[in-house]
C-alpha positions as CSV (number, residue, x, y, z in Angstrom):
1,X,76.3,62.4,116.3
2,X,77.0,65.3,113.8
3,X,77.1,69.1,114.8
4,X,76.4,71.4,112.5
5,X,75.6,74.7,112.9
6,X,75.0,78.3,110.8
7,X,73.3,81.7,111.2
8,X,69.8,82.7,109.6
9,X,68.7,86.2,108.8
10,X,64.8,86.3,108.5
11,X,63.3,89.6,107.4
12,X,60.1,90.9,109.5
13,X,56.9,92.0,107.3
14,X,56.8,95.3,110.0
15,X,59.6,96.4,111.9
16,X,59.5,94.8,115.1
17,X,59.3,97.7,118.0
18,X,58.6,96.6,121.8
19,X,59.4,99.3,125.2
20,X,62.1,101.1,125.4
21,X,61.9,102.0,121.4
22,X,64.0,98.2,120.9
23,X,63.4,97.6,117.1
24,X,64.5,95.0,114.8
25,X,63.8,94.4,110.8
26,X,65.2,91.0,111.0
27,X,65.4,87.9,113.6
28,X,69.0,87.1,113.9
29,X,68.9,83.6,114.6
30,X,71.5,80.5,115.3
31,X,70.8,77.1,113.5
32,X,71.9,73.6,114.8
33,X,71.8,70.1,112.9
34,X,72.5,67.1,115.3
35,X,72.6,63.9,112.2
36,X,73.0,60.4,113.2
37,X,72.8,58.5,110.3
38,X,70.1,59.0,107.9
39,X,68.3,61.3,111.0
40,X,68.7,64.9,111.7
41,X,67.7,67.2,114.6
42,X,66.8,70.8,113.8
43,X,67.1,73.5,116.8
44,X,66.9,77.4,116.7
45,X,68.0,80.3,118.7
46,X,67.4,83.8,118.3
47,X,69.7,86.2,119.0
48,X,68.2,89.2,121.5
49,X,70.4,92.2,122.1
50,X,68.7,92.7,125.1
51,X,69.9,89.2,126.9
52,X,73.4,90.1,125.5
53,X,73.4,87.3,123.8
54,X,74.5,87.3,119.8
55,X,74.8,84.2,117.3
56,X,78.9,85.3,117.0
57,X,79.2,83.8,120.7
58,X,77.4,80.9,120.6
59,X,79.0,79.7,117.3
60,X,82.2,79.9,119.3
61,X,81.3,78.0,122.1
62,X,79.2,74.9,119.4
63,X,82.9,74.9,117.9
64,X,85.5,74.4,121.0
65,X,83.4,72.0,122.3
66,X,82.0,70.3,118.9
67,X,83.9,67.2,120.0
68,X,82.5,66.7,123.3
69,X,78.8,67.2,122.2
70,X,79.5,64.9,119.3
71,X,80.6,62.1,121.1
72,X,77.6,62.2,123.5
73,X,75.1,59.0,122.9
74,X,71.7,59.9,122.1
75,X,69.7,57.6,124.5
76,X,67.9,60.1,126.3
77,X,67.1,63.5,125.6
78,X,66.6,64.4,129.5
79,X,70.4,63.1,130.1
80,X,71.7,64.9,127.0
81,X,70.0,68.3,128.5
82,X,71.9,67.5,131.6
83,X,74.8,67.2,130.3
84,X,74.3,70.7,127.9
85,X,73.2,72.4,131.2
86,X,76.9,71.5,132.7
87,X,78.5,72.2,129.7
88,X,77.0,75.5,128.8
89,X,75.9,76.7,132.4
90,X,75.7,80.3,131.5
91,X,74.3,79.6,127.7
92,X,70.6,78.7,128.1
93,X,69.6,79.8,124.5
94,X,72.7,77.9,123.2
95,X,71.4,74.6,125.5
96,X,67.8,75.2,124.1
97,X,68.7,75.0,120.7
98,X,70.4,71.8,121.7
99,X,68.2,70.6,124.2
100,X,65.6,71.5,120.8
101,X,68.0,69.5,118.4
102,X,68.0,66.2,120.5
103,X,64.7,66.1,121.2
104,X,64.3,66.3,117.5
105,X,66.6,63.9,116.7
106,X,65.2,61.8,118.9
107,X,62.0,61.9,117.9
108,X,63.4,60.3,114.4
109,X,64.5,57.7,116.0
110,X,61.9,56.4,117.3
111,X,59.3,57.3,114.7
112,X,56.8,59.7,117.1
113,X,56.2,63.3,117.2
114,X,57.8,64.8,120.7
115,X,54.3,65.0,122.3
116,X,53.8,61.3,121.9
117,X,57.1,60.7,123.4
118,X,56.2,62.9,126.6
119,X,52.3,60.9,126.6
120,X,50.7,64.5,125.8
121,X,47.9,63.3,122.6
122,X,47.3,65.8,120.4
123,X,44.2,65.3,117.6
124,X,42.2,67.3,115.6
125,X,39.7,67.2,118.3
126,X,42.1,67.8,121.2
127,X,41.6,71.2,123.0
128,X,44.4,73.5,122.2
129,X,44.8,77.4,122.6
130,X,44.8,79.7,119.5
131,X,47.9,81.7,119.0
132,X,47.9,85.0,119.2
133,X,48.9,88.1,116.0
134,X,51.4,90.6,117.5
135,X,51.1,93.8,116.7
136,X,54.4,95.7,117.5
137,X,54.7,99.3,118.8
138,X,54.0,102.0,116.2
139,X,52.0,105.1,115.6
140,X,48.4,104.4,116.3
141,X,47.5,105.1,112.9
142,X,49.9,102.3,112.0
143,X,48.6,100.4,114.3
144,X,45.1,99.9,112.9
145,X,46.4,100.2,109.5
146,X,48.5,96.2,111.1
147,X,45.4,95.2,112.5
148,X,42.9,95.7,109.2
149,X,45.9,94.0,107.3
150,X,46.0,91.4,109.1
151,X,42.3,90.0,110.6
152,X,42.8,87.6,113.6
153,X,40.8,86.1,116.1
154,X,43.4,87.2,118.7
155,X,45.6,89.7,119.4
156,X,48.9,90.7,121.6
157,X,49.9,94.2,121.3
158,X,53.2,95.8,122.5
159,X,52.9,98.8,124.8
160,X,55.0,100.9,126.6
161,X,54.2,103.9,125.5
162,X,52.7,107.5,126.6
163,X,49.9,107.1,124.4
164,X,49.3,103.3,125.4
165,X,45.4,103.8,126.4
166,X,45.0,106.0,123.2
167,X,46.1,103.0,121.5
168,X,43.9,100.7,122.5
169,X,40.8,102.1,122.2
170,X,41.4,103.1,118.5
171,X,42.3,99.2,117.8
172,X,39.4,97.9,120.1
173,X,37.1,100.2,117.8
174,X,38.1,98.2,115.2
175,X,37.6,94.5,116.3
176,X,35.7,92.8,118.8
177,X,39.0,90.1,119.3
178,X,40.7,89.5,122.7
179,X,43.4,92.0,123.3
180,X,46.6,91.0,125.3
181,X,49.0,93.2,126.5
182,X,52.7,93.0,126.9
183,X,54.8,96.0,128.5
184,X,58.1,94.3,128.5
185,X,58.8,96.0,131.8
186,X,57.7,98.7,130.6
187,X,55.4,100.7,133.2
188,X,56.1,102.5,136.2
189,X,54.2,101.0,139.2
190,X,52.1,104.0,139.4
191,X,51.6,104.1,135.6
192,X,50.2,100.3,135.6
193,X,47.6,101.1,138.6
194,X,46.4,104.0,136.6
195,X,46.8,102.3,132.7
196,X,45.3,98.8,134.3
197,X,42.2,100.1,135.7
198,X,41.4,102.0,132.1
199,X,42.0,98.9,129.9
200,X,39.5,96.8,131.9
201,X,37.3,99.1,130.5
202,X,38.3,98.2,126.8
203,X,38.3,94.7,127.6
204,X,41.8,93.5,127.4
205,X,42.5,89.9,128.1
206,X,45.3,89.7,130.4
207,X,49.1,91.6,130.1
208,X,52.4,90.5,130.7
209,X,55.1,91.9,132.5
210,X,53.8,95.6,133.6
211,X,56.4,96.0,135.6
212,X,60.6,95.4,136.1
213,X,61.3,92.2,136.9
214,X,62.0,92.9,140.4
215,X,59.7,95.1,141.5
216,X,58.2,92.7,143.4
217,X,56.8,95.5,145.7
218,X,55.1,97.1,142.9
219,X,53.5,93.8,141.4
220,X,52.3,92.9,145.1
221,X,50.2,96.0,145.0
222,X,49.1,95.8,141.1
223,X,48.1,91.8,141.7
224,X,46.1,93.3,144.4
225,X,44.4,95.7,142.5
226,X,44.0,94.7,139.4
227,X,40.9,93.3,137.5
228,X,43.0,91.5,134.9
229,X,45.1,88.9,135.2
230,X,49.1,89.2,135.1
231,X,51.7,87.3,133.3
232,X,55.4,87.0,134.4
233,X,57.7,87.1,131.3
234,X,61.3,88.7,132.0
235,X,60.4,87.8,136.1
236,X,59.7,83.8,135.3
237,X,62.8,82.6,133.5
238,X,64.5,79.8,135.0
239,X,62.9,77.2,137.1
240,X,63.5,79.0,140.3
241,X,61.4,81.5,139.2
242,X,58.0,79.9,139.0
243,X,57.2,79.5,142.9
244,X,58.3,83.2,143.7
245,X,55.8,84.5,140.3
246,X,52.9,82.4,142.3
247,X,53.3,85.3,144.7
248,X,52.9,88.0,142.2
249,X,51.3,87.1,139.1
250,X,48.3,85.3,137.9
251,X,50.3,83.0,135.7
252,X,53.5,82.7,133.5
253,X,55.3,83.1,129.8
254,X,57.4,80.1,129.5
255,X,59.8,81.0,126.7
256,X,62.0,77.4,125.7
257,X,65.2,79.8,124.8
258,X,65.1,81.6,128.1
259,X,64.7,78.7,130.1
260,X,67.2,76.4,128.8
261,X,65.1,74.4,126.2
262,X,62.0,72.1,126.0
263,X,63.4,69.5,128.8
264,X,63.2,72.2,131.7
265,X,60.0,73.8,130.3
266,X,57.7,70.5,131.2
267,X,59.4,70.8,134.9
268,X,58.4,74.2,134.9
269,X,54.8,73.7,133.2
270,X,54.0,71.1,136.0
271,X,54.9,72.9,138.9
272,X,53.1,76.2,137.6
273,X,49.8,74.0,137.1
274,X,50.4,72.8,141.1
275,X,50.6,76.2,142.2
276,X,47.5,77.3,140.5
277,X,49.2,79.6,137.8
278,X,47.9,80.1,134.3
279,X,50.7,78.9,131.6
280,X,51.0,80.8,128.5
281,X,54.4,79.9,126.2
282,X,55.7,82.7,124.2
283,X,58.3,82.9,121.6
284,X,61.3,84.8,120.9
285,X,60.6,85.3,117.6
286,X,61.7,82.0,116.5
287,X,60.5,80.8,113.1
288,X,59.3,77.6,111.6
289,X,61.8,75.2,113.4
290,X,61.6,77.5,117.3
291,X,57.8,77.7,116.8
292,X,57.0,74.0,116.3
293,X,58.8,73.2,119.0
294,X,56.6,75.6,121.3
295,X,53.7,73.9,119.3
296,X,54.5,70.0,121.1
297,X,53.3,71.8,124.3
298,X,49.7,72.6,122.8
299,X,47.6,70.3,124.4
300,X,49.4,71.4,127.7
301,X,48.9,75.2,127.4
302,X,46.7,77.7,128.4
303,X,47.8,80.4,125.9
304,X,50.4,80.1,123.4
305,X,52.1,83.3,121.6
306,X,53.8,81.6,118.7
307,X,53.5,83.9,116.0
308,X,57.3,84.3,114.6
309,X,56.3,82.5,111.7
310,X,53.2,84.7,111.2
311,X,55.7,87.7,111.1
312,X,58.0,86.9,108.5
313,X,58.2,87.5,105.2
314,X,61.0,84.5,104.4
315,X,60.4,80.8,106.3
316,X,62.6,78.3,107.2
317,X,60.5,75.3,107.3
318,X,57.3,73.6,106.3
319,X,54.4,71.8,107.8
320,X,53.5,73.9,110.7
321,X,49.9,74.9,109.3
322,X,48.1,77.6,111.3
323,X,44.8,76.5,109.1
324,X,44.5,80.8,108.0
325,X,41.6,79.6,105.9
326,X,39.3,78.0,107.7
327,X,40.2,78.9,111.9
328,X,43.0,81.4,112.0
329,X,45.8,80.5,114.9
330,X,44.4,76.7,114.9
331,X,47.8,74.9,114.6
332,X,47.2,71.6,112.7
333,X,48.3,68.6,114.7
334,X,51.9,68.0,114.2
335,X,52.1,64.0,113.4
336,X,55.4,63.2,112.0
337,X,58.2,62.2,113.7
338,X,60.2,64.5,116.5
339,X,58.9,68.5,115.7
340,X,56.8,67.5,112.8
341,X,58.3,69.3,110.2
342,X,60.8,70.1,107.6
343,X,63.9,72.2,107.1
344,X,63.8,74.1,103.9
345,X,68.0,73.0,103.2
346,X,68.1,76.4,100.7
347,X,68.5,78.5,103.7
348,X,71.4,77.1,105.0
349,X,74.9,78.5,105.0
């Protein structure tokens, strides 16, 4: 194989705010080509400040060991995940670009989309969940101002705030759309016992990650209580995490960069489904490449929250059609070969 590799700079339509007043204008991301003759392999990785994690680094590590993963022979995209996990044990969004890459790649090969490959059918007639708009943290006003801009049949909204019921009930007076909820870890225990019970009331959906992502006390009492269900994000990252969130939550965010790429992320949907768990898979902000890999899982998923695309101004592929004309946050069935779509090459550097 061929390694190469570059950084992407993709401007947001909104600045991006989440808890904790964390705000970004652009999604820093890494780019990976694995080529094998006339094929090629696309993966992406975000950068997120908050994992530490920064595009510098993992363009480092790609080029001291460029010879190693070159050399590697394609056969099996499960073995080549393997043998990224051991060579880049601390690196997960660096071995899910990779892991995303091969799979890619492989999917060339042998002439099928990636959900063929793993026996998942996926149709126009196939039941898959509708992705979700995001609206980030801002000034209520703003808020609505996103939400009339941008009409969707389902929304996830960022709190975290001291105005977070306020919020709500000024957007739900303006649609009639499932709200979700995502804190980020941003609630005190006592806040999300108090906050939960109001936004019942206003008919949110579900809402991820109330709480830090060990304050397992504090989720054992708000599971207990609360008339909505919960979602582990920053609590359910690796595979070890899925059988303690069964404790705790109602059911999980798989995100492919946190968890080391699409090869672990079937482990982890199959076990969640024994243990009785919802599945949702989120994004990271990835664009066009990230956001059809997420899109394989469809006919798998409960929820899906793969809206990167959705929030950019600038795109860095085509043929992943959310059909905004006829059912907004339908995704079209992805048929071609490995993720189904195309690198635009103009935004390489």
């Amino acid at each position: 194989m061929q390694l190469d590799f570059w950084e992407q700079q993709l401007p947001f339509e909104y600045p991006f705010t989440i808890s904790n007043g964390r705000t970004k204008t652009h999604q820093h991301s890494l780019m990976i080509q694995l080529s094998l003759g006339n094929w090629q392999g696309f993966g992406e990785a975000p950068a997120i400040v908050y994992y530490n994690v920064t595009v510098e680094a993992m363009m480092e590590l790609l080029e001291k060991n460029r010879k190693l993963i070159e050399k590697f022979a394609l056969i099996d995209p499960e073995r080549f995940w393997h043998f990224l996990h051991h060579l880049f044990p601390n690196h997960p969004f660096l071995v899910s670009a990779l892991d995303m890459a091969g799979w890619d790649l492989f999917g060339q090969m042998k002439k099928m989309p990636i959900h063929d490959i793993w026996n998942t059918p996926w149709n126009e007639n196939t039941p898959t969940p509708i992705c979700d708009y995001t609206l980030g943290i801002d000034s209520i006003e703003k808020m609505v101002e996103k939400m009339k801009a941008h009409p969707w049949p389902i929304y996830k909204i960022k709190v975290g705030t001291d105005y977070d019921i306020e919020m709500i009930a000024a957007l739900r007076a303006h649609t009639n759309a499932p709200l979700r909820l995502d804190a980020n870890a941003g609630w005190t225990t006592e806040e999300a016992l108090q906050k939960i019970a109001a936004l019942a009331a206003l008919g949110v959906e579900l809402v991820e990650q109330p709480l830090a992502k060990d304050n397992w006390e504090g989720m054992a009492q708000l599971k207990a209580a609360s008339t909505i269900p919960l979602f582990a994000d920053e609590s359910c990252v690796f595979e070890k995490d899925v059988a303690v969130c069964a404790n705790y939550f109602h059911g999980i965010n798989i995100k492919l960069t946190k968890c080391s790429g699409l090869t672990p992320a079937l482990r982890m949907i199959k076990e969640a489904k024994t243990l009785g768990l919802k599945v949702m898979m989120g994004s990271m902000n990835e664009s066009v490449i990230g956001s059809a890999a997420i899109a394989q899982f469809l006919p798998q998923l409960d929820y899906v929250d793969m809206d990167g695309p959705l929030l950019m101004t600038e795109l860095n592929g085509i043929g992943l059609d959310y059909n905004m004309e006829n059912n907004k946050g339908k995704i079209i069935p992805l048929q071609k070969p490995g993720l189904g779509v195309q690198f635009k090459m103009p935004f390489k550097k």
